[in-house]
C-alpha positions as CSV (number, residue, x, y, z in Angstrom):
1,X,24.1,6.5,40.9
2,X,22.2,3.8,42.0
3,X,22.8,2.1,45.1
4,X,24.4,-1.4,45.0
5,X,21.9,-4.3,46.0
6,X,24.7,-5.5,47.9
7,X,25.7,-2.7,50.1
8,X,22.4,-1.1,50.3
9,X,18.7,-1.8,52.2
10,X,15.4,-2.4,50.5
11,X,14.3,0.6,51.7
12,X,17.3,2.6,50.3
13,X,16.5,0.8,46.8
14,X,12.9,2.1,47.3
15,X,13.9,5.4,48.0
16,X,16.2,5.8,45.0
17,X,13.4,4.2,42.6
18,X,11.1,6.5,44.2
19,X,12.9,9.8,43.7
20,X,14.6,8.9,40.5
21,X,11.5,8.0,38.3
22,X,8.9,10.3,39.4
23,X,5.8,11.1,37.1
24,X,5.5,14.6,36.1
25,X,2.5,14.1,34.1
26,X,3.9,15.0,31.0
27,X,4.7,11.7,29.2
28,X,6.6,13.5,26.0
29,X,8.6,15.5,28.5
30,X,9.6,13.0,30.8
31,X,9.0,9.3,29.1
32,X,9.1,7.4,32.1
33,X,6.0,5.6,31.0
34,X,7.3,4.9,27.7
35,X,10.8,3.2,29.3
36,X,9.0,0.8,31.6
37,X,5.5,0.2,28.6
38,X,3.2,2.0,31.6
39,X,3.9,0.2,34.0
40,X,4.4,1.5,37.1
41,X,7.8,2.4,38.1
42,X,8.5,0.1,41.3
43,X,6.5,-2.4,39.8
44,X,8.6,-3.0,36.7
45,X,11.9,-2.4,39.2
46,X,10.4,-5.0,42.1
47,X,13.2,-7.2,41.1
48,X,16.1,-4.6,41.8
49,X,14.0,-3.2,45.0
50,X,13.9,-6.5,46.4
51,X,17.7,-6.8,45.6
52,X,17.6,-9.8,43.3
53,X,18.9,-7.9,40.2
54,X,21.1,-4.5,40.1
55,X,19.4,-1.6,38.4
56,X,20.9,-1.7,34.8
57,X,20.0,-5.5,34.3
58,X,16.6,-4.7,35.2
59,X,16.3,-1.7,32.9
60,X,17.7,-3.6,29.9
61,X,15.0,-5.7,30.0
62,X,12.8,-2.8,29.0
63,X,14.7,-1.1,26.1
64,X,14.2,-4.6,24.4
């Protein structure tokens, strides 16, 4: 689960974004690339990283 922007660091958002969407270089496999439309992961989460939005609001706006 992901951790809470108010009980958790920048750093321990970074961490969690860092370790839960990892490229493995195989984009049917994984689809990472697909959620966030190639962008890169802690660029399309900077707004739950720097603890403005919690994860799922900032996910939602990529399944749109």
């Amino acid at each position: 689960m992901a951790p809470s922007i108010t009980s958790s660091t920048r750093d321990e958002r970074l961490a969690y974004v860092r370790k839960r969407y990892v490229c493995i270089a195989d984009c049917d496999a994984c689809g990472i690339c697909a959620l966030f439309h190639g962008r890169d992961p802690e660029d399309a989460l900077a707004d739950y990283i720097d603890g403005k939005e919690e994860l799922p609001q900032v996910v939602m706006k990529y399944r749109h």
